[in-house]
C-alpha positions in Angstrom: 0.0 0.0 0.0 3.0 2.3 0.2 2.0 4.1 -3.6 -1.0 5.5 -1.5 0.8 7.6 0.5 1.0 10.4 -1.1 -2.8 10.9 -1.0 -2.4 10.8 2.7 -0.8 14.4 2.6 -4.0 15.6 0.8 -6.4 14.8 3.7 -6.8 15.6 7.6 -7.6 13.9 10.3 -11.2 13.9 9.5 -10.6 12.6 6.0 -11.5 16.0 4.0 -9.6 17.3 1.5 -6.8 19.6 2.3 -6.1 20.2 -1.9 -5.0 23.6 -3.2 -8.3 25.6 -3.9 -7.2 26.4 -6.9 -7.1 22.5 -8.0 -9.0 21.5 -10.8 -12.4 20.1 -8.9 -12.0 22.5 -6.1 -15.5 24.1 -6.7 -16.8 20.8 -4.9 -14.9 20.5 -2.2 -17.9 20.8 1.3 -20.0 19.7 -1.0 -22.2 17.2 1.6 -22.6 14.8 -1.6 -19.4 13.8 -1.5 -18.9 13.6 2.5 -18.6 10.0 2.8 -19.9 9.2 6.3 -19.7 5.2 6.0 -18.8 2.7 3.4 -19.7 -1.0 3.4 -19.5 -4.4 1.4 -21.9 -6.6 2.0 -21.9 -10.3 0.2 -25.2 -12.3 -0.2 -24.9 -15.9 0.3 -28.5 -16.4 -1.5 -28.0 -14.6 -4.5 -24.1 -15.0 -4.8 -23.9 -11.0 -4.8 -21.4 -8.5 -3.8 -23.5 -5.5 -2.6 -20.6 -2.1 -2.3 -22.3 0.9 -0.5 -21.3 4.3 -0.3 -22.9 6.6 2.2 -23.0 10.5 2.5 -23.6 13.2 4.2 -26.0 14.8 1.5 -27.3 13.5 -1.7 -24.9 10.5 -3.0 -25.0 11.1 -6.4 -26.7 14.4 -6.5 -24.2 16.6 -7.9 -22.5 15.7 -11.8 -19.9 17.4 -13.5 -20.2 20.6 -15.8 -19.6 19.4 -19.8 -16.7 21.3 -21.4 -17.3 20.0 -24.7 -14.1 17.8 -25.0 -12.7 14.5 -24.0 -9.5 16.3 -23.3 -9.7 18.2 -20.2 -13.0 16.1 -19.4 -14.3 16.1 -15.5 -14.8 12.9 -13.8 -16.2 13.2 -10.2 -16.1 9.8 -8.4 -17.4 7.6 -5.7 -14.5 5.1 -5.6 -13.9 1.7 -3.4 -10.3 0.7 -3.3 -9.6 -2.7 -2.5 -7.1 -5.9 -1.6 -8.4 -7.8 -4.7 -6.0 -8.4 -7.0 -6.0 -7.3 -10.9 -6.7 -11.0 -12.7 -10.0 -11.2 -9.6 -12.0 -8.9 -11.7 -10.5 -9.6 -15.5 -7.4 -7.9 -16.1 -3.7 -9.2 -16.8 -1.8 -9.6 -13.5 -0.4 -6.2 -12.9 0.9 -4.0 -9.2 -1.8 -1.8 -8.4 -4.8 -1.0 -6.3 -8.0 -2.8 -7.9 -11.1 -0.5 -7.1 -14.5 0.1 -8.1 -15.2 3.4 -9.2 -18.5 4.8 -9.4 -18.3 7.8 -12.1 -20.0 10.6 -14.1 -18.4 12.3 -16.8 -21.0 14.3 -19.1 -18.6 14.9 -22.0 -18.0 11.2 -22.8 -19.4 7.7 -22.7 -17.0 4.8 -22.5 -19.6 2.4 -21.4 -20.3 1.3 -25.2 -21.9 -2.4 -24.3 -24.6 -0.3 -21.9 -27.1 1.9 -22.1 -28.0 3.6 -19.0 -30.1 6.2 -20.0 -32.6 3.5 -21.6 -33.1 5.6 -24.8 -31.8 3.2 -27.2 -28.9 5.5 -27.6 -25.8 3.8 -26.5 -23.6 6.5 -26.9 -24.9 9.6 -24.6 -24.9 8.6 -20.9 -21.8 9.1 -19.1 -23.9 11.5 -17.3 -25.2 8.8 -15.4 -23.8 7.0 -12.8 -22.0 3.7 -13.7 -19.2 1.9 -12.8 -15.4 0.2 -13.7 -13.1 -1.8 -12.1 -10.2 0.3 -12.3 -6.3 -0.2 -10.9 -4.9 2.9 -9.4 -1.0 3.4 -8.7 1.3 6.7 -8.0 1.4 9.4 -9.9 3.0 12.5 -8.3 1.9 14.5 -11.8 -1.0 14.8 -10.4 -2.6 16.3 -7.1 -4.2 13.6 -5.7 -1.2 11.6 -5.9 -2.5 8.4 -8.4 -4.0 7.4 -11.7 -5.7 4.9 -13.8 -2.6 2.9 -14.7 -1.6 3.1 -18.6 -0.2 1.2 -21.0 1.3 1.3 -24.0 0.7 -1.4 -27.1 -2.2 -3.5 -27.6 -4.9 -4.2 -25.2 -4.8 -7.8 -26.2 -4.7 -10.0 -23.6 -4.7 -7.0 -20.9 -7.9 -6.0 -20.2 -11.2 -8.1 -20.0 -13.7 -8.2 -23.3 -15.9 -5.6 -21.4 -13.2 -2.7 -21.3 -14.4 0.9 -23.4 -11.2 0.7 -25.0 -8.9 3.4 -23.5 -5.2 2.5 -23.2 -5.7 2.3 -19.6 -6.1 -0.9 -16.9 -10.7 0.1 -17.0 -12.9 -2.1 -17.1 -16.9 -1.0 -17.9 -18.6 -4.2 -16.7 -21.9 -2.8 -16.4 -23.2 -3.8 -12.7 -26.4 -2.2 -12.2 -25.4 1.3 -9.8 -28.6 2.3 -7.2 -28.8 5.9 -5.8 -31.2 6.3 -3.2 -31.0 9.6 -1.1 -27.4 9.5 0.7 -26.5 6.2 -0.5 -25.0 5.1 -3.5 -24.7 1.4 -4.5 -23.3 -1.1 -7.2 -24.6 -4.9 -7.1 -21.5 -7.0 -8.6 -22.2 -10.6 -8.9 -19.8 -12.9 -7.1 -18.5 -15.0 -10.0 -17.2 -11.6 -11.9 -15.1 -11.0 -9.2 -13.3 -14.5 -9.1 -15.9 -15.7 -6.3 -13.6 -13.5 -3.9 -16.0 -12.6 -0.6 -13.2 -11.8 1.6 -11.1 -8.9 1.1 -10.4 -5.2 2.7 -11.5 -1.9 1.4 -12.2 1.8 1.7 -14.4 4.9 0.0 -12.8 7.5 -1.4 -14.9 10.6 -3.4 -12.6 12.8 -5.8 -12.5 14.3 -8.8 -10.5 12.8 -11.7 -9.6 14.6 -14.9 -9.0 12.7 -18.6 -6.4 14.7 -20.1 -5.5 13.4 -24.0 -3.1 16.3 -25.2 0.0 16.3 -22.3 2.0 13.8 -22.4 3.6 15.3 -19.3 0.1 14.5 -17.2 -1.8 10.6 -17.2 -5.2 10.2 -19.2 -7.0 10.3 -15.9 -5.4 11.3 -13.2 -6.9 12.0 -9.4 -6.9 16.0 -8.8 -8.9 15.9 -5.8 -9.9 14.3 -2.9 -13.0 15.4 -1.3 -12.8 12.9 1.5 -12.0 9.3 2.8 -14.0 6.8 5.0 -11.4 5.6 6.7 -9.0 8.8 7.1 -6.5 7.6 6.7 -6.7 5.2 3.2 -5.7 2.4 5.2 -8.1 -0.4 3.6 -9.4 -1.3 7.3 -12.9 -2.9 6.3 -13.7 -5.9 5.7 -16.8 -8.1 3.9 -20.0 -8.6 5.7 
C-alpha cells in the first residue's frame, strides 16, 4: 500500500480534502454529496452477490460534473472503493496496483459502449449517469491527488477483460447495475465476476479525476482531488460482511 501515501498528505484527520483551492475540482470541495460518512460491502450468500455501498452526508449522487465540450480536459467526479483484490479477480492481466470500483460521471464522454444507462436506445450519450469500472490505481506524483488509472502502451490484447471501453488504460466498464437512493450510492457485482472473492479489505474514497488526451507530461485520468476518505487515513481497514 505504500504508492497510497501520497494521497495521505491531501487529507486531515477527519478525511477531508486539504487540496490547493485552486485545483481542478476544487469548486466541490464541502459539497455534503461527496462527505462519505460510512462505506460497506456486504456479500449475499442467496444470490451469490457482492453488494458495495457508499454513504453521505448529502445526496450520494446528486451533484454531476459541468460538460466542457471535450474528451480532453474532461471532468470525472467519483465515488470510488479501493480494495485488496488483486488485478486478474475482476478480468485484467496480473499487474501491481490497487484494484477498485469506481463509481463515475463524466458528461462529455461515454466509455460504457456495451450499456445503455439512459434507456433511450442511444448507446452513446450517458456518461452523465452513474455507472461503474473496475479500475487499478498506482502513484502518480503529476497529479494532485497523488495516483491514476494505470496506462499502458501497445495492444490491449490479452490485458484487459472483453468488457473494457477501449482506452489505453487498466478500465474495465462491466456494467453492474449502480442504485442511488438519497445518501446512499450502491453497485450490485455478482460474485463470479469478481473470481468468487468474498473476503477482502476496502475503503471509499470521493474525488474528482480529470481525462487529459493532449499532455503527455500529465496521465489520461489522473486524481486531482480528494474530497474525502471513510477511513482517514486510506488504510483499507474494512472488511466483507
Amino acid at each position: 500500500m505504500k504508492f497510497l501515501l501520497p494521497i495521505l498528505l491531501l487529507v486531515g484527520a477527519n478525511g477531508c480534502s486539504q487540496t490547493d483551492p485552486n485545483a481542478p475540482g476544487a469548486e466541490f470541495t464541502g459539497n455534503a454529496d461527496f462527505n462519505i460518512n460510512a462505506t460497506d460491502v456486504r456479500f449475499d450468500d442467496q444470490l451469490q452477490q457482492l453488494i458495495f455501498t457508499i454513504t453521505v452526508d448529502g445526496n450520494a449522487g446528486g451533484t454531476v460534473p459541468m460538460p466542457v465540450g471535450s474528451l480532453d480536459g474532461a471532468p470525472v467526479l467519483g465515488y470510488v472503493v479501493p480494495t485488496t483484490l488483486r488485478a486478474e479477480d475482476v478480468g485484467f492481466a496480473p499487474t501491481e496496483g490497487i484494484v477498485a470500483m469506481a463509481l463515475t460521471s463524466h458528461p462529455d464522454f461515454d466509455d460504457t459502449p456495451l450499456w445503455d444507462e439512459n434507456t433511450d436506445k442511444d448507446y452513446a450519450n450517458d456518461g452523465v449517469v452513474w455507472h461503474p469500472h473496475w479500475v487499478i490505481l498506482v502513484e502518480d506524483e503529476r497529479v494532485p491527488g497523488g495516483l491514476s488509472v494505470k496506462q499502458f502502451a501497445g495492444s490491449s490484447e490479452g490485458l484487459l477483460p472483453p468488457t473494457n471501453p477501449g482506452m489505453p488504460m487498466y478500465m474495465d466498464s462491466p456494467g453492474f447495475p449502480v442504485l442511488t437512493d438519497g445518501n446512499e450510492i450502491k453497485v450490485i457485482v455478482p460474485a463470479y465476476r469478481m473470481n468468487n472473492q468474498t473476503q477482502f479489505n476496502y475503503d471509499g474514497v470521493a474525488a474528482y479525476m480529470q481525462v487529459i488526451g493532449s499532455d503527455t507530461e500529465r496521465p489520461m485520468l489522473g486524481v486531482y482531488t480528494v474530497y474525502s476518505i471513510a477511513s482517514g487515513d486510506l488504510s483499507l481497514p474494512y472488511t466483507v460482511r
